[in-house]
Every structure is written in structure tokens, then in C-alpha cells.
N, C-alpha and C positions, 0 to 999 in steps of 0.2 A: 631507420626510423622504427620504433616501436610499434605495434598494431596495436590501433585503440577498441576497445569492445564496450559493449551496455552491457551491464548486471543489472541480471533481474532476479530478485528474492522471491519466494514462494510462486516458481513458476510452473508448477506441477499441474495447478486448477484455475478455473475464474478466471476472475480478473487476470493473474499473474500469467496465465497461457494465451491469454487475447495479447497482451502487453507484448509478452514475447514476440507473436508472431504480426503485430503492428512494425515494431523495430526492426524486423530481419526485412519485412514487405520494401521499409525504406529503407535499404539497403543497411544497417548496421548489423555488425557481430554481434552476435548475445553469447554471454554466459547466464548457463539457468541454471539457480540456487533453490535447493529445496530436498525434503527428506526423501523424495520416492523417486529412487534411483530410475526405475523402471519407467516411470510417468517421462521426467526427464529423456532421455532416452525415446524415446515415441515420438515425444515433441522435436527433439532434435534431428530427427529422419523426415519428420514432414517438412520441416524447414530444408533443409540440404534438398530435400525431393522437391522442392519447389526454386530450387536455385538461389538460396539462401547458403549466404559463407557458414560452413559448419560449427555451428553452438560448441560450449566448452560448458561439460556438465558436470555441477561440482553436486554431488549429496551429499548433504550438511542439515543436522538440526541446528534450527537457526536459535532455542531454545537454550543451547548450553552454553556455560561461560566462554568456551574456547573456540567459538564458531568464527568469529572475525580474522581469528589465529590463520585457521583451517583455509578461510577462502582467501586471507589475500596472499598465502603460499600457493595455492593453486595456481591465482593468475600470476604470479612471478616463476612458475615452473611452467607455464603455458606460452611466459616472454610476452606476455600483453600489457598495456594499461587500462584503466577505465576511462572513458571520456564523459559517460551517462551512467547514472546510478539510478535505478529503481528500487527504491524500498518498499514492496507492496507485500509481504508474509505476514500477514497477521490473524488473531483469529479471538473468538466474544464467547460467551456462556450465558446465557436467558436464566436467570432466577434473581431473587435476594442475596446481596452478599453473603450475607449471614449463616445462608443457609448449604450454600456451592462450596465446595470442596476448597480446602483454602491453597492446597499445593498449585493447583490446576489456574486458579485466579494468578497468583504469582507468576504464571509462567506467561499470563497474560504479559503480563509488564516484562518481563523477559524478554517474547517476540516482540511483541508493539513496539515497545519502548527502548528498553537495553540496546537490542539488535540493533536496530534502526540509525539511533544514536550514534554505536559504536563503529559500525561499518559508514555514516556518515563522516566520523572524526575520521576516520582510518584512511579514506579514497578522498578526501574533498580536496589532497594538495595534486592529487594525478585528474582531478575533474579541471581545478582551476589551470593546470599546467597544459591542458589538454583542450580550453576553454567550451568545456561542454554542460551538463546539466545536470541536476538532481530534481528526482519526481517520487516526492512522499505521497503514499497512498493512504490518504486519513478519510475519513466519512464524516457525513453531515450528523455523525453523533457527535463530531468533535464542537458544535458548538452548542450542544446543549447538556444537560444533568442527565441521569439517564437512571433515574429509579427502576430496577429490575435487571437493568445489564452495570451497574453501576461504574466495575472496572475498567469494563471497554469504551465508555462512553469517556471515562476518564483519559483512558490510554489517547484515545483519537484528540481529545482538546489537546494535550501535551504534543500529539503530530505535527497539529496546524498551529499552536502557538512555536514550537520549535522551528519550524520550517520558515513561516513568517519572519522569524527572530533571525535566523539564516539570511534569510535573502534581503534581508537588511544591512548583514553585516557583509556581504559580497557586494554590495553594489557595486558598479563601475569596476568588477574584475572578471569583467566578460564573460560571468555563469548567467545560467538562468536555474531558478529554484523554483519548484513549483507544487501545492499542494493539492493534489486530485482528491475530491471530495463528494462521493456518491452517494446516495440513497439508499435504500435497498435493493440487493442486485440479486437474480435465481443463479444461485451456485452451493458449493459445498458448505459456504459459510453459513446457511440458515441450519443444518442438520447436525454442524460441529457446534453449533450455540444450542440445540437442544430447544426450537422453537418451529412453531408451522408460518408458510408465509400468513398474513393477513390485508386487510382493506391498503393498509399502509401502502405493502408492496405491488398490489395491483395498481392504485393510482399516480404513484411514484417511479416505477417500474421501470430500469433502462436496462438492456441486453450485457452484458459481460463484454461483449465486443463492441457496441457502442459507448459503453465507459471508456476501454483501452482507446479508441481511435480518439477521443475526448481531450483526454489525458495528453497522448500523444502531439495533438495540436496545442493544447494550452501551452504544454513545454518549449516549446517550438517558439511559438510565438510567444515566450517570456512572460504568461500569466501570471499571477500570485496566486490566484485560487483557481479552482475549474469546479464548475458544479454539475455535473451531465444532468440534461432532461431537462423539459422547463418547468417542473412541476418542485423539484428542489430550489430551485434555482429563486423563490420567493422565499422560502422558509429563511434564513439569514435578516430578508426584509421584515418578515412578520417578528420576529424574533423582539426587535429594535420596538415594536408599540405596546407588550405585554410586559409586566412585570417578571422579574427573575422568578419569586415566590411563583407564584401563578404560572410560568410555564413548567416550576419543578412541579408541580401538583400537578398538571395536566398529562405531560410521560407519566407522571407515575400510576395515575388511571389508566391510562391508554397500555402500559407496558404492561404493567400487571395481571391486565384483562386477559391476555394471552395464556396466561395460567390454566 
């Protein structure tokens, strides 16, 4: 019989290294995907040093055309399958579009999006065959407009309406799909966007490791969405009594202020 493993994408930081070491806790294999070989590596010794089945660590930018190529020759030279797929790599820039580098936005939609996608097409018939799960990691920008981070606010809707779109079309083929959707979390992601936390993050605020175990449990138990914290978990409600106009107008005070 094949040994089944969880991939977990940008397992290097954050979120993606809570995730990781949530999966190994409950007994499953991880493979951890991510550019920094050395990060990887680290993780994969605390894991094994804690009586964790030894990680399978691919370094891969998830970034380039040929990354999907790269990791599922890995796990086919590794003799695994996946049973659990984590799509959680991704990463935002704080400004005007207009203004932000236009290579670097692109690559937005590259990770977010492309990746995400691809390596979902790619593993979904070893997930179903395997009747295990997929956990897209989108955020609570995905349901709103996002004047000032525009791209990635854009990339995250495309998450949660994909994933959605997903788990519709698996019903009743013994997956579970799930989209983990957090708020502002302290991790690398506020420093690679090029912005300071503010009010937001402090009232909103859930730990990197209390997302993953979140996450973790939604999947589990066959959520559709997962929203950590109780303090997001209204914003989707509030959403539904404001006007569309009216809530674009509001991020876009509130994000810009940040400037």
C-alpha cells in the first residue's frame, strides 16, 4: 500500500509552520513545500525530534511556471501519495496598485492563485482516491474589495470562491474541502506587504498557531469555511447590511490611512 502524506505549501513561516506541526501532532506525514531549504529542514527535525514520521522536504519556489512539475516528481520519487493537501503559500504588498511594482503583483497571482489551482488540479484524483481533504488557506480579504492591497484581496476572493466551487462539485465523493479564512495574523506576512500592524490587528488578532489548530479542526470536521477568532467571524454578517459602494469606500479609508 502506498504511504499517504499532507502537503503543506509555504511551510517555512506562519501559518504554514503551525499547519505543519498541527498535522504531524495528529499523527500524519507531512511534506513541507517552500523556498527556504534551510527553514524546512529545522522544521522537519523538530517534528521527527518530537516523534513525528519524518517530513519530506521539497524546496521549491512556488512562484514559477514549473513548480507543480518539480513537487509531484518528488513525492512520486518519495513513493507517497497525498491524502491532505494544504494550499497555504501565499503572500500581499500594501500600496496602490498603480503605484507597486507590476512584476511583484503578478507573482501575486502566480502564488495565490496559479499555484494553488495547479497543484489542486494536479493531487485532487490521489486526494479523492485516498478520500482525504483539501484546506485552502484564503483570508477574510477574500470577501471584501481591498483599496490599497487590491491584488491580494483580489487573489483571496478567487480562494474562497474556488474552493467553494470545489466542494460542490466533490460532494458525496468522500472529500472534504475547506477554506481557512483569518484575519490578521503577527507573522512575516505583515513585513513582506510592506505595512505596520494596526487597530485592525490588535482587535482582530489570533496567534498563527491558533489559526492552524482552527483550520485543522474545520477540515476535519468537513467545514466550508473556518473563520478563527470571534471577532472575524461577524465581519461576513456585517458585510450582508452595508452596501457594496459603501463598504469599497470604507477599506479604502481605513487601508490607505496606513500610508
Amino acid at each position: 500500500m502506498t504511504e499517504r502524506v499532507t502537503l503543506i505549501t509555504g511551510a517555512s513561516a506562519g501559518i504554514g509552520t503551525e499547519l505543519a506541526r498541527v498535522f504531524a501532532s495528529n499523527g500524519h506525514r507531512v511534506a513541507l513545500v517552500a523556498r527556504r531549504a534551510d527553514r524546512l529542514a529545522t522544521l522537519a527535525g523538530e517534528i521527527t525530534a518530537r516523534g513525528g514520521a519524518a517530513p519530506i522536504v521539497i524546496a521549491c519556489d512556488l512562484e514559477q511556471p514549473d513548480a507543480g512539475t518539480k513537487i509531484t516528481a518528488a513525492l512520486a520519487a518519495a513513493g507517497v501519495e497525498v491524502d491532505y493537501l494544504v494550499n497555504n503559500a501565499g503572500f500581499g504588498l500594501f500600496g496602490r496598485a498603480l503605484e507597486l511594482d507590476r512584476e511583484q503583483q503578478l507573482g501575486i497571482i502566480a502564488l495565490n492563485i496559479r499555484s494553488m489551482t495547479d497543484l489542486t488540479l494536479r493531487l485532487a484524483d490521489q486526494v479523492i482516491r485516498n478520500g482525504g481533504g483539501i484546506l485552502n488557506v484564503g483570508s477574510i480579504a477574500g470577501f471584501l474589495p481591498g483599496p490599497g492591497m487590491a491584488v491580494y484581496y483580489a487573489s483571496k476572493a478567487y480562494v474562497l470562491s474556488f474552493t467553494e466551487a470545489l466542494r460542490g462539485e466533490l460532494a458525496g465523493r468522500g472529500v472534504r474541502v475547506t477554506a481557512l479564512c483569518p484575519g490578521p495574523v503577527p507573522t512575516e506576512f505583515q513585513e513582506r506587504a510592506g505595512f505596520q500592524p494596526g487597530f485592525d490587528s490588535t482587535i482582530l488578532n489570533v496567534s498563527a498557531s491558533e489559526v492552524a489548530k482552527a483550520g485543522y479542526r474545520g477540515l476535519m470536521a468537513d467545514r466550508r469555511i473556518v473563520l478563527p477568532g470571534l471577532g472575524i467571524k461577524i465581519v461576513p454578517f456585517l458585510l450582508r447590511l452595508f452596501p457594496r459602494g459603501f463598504i469599497l469606500a470604507a477599506v479604502g479609508r481605513f487601508q490607505l490611512r496606513k500610508r
